[in-house]
C-alpha positions in Angstrom: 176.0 42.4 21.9 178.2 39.3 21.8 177.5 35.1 23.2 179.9 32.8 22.7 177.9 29.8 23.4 179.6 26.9 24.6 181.9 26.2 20.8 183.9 23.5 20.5 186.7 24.2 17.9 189.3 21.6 16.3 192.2 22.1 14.8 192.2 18.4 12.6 192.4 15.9 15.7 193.3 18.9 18.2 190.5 20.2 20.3 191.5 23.4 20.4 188.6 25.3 22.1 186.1 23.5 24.3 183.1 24.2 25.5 184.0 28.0 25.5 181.3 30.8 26.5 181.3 34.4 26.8 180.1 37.4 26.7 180.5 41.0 25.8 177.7 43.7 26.5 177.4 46.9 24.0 179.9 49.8 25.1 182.1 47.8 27.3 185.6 46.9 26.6 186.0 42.8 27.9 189.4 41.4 27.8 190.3 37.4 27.8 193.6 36.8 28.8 195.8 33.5 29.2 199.2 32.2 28.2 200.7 31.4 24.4 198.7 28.7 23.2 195.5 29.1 25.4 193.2 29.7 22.8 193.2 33.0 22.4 193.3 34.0 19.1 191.5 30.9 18.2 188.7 32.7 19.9 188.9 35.6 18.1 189.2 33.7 15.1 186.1 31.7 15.5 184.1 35.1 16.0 185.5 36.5 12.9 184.5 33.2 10.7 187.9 32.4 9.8 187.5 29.0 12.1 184.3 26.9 12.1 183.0 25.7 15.7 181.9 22.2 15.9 179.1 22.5 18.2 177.7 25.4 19.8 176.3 28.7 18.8 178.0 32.4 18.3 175.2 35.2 18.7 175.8 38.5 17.1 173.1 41.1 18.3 170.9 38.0 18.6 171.3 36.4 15.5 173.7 33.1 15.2 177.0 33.9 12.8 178.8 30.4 13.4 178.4 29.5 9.9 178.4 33.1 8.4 181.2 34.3 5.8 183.9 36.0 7.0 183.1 38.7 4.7 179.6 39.2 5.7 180.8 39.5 9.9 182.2 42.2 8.8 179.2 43.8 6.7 177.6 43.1 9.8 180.1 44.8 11.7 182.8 42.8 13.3 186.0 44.1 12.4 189.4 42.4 13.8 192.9 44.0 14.5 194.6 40.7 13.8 197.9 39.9 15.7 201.5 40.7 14.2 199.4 43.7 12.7 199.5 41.9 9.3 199.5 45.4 7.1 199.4 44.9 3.4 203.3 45.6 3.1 203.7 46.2 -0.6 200.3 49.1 -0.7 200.5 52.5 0.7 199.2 53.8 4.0 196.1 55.2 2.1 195.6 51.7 0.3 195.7 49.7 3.4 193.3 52.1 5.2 190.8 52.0 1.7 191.3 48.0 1.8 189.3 48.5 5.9 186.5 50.1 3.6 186.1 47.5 1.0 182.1 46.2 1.8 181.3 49.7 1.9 179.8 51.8 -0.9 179.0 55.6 0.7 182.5 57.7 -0.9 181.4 60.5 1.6 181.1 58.8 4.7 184.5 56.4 3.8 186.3 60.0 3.2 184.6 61.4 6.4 186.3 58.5 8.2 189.4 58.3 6.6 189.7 62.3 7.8 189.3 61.0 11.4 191.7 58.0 11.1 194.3 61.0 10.2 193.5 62.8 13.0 193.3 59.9 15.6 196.8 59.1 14.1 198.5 62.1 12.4 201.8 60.0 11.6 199.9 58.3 9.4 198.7 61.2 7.7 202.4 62.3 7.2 203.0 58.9 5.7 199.7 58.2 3.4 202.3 57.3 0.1 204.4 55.3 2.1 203.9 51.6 1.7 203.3 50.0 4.8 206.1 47.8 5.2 208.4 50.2 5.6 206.7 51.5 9.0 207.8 50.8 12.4 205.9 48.3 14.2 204.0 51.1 16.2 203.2 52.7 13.1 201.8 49.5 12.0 199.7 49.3 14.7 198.2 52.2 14.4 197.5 51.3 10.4 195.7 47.6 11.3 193.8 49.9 13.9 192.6 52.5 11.9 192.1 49.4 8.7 189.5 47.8 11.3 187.7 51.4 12.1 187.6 52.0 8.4 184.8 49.4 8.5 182.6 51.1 11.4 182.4 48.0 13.3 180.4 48.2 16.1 182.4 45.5 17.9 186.4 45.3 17.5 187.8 42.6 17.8 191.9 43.1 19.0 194.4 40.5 19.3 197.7 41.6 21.2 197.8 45.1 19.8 200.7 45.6 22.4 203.2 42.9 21.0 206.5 43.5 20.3 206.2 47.7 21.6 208.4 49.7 23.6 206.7 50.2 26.9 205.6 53.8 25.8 204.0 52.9 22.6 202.4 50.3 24.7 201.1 53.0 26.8 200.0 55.2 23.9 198.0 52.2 21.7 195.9 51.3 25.3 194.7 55.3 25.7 193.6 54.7 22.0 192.0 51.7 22.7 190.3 53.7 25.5 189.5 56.7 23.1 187.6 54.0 20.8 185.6 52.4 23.5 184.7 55.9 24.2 183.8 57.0 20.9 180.7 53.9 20.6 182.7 50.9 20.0 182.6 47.9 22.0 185.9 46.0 22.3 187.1 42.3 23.5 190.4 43.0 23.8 193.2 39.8 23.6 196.3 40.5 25.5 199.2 39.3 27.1 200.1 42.4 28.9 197.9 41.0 31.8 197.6 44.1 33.8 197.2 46.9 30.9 194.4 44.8 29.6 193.0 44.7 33.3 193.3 48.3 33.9 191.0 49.6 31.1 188.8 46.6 31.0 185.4 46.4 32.6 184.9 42.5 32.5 187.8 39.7 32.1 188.0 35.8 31.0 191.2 33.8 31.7 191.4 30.7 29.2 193.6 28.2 29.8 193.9 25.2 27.4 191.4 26.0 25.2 188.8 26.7 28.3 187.7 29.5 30.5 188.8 28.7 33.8 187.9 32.2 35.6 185.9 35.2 34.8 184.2 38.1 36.4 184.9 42.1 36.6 188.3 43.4 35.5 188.6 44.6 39.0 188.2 41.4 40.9 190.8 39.3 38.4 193.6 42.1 39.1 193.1 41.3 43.1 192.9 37.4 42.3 195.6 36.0 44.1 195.3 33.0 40.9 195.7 35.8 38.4 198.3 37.7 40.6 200.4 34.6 40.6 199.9 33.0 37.0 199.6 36.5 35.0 200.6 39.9 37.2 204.5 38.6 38.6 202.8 39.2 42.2 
């Protein structure tokens, strides 16, 4: 579904991303992990068209987006769960969640999904009128989540959806993660929470400055003794 071909980003004079690839194949849930300042985001950024690679090539279903809109990655159906959950503070609940719909013209189908958003997550339900700033950071989680499905992407993008969550919200936002993957959508999945990401993932990247410097199965980076060492405390 996804290539990251080889993109070399800058940040002015600083090379942030170089010579990345990778890949995520439709219905899988792919996780790249590495430290603060690794790239990660950066990555995710690139895919969404909010950064502009200087060389290489980002294919989308086999078409090149690189030097597509923003806007239309989404019409196209890439959606992102940015980090910090960056809600819409000052709108409602229901505002923020209509905001995930805005490309979208079909009032039955954005109704139908705003009916399933409230039943994935019936505490938002209970706070539809509520602006969003006034919601615990869990809460908010669940709200950028269920903002990105209001699109219907067909790849989710989600950078460090466990940050700054008590270890059994952290617990409850990766069965939902799984729930999604289940449901049709394929995910790469940013995360510092090394060994969550690993356990629901079925293929893993490590970046480190800006590169990837190991990759293979989710299941053969949690018994690397590298990624045990650098990433798991063992």
């Amino acid at each position: 579904m996804l290539e990251v071909k080889g993109i070399d980003v800058y940040y002015g004079a600083i090379h942030a991303l170089k010579g990345l690839s990778l890949e995520v194949e439709e219905g899988s849930i792919v996780t790249l992990i590495g430290a603060n300042g690794a790239g990660k985001t950066n990555t995710l950024k690139s895919i969404s068209g909010l950064l502009r690679p200087r060389n290489g090539a980002i294919m989308f279903k086999g078409s090149d987006i690189s030097k597509v809109a923003p806007e239309k990655i989404v019409g196209l159906g890439i959606s992102q769960v940015p980090e910090g959950r960056r809600v819409f503070a000052t709108m409602t609940v229901l505002e923020n969640l209509e905001m995930g719909a805005y490309l979208r013209k079909d009032k039955k189908g954005i109704e139908s999904d705003l009916e399933n958003v409230f039943t994935r997550f019936p505490r938002l339900k209970e706070r539809r009128k509520q602006t969003a700033g006034t919601l615990s950071g869990g809460e908010q989680q669940m709200l950028a989540i269920g903002r990105a499905l209001m699109a219907r992407p067909e790849l989710m993008l989600m950078d460090e959806p466990s940050m700054g969550l008590a270890p059994l919200l952290v617990k409850e936002i990766f069965e939902i993660i799984k729930d999604i993957n289940a449901r049709g959508t394929t995910i790469l999945l940013v995360e510092q929470n090394a060994h969550m990401a690993l356990s629901i993932a079925n293929r893993a990247y490590v970046i480190e400055t800006g590169e990837i410097v190991l990759e293979g199965t989710a299941e053969q980076l949690i018994n690397s003794e590298e990624v045990k060492k650098a990433y798991l405390g063992g």
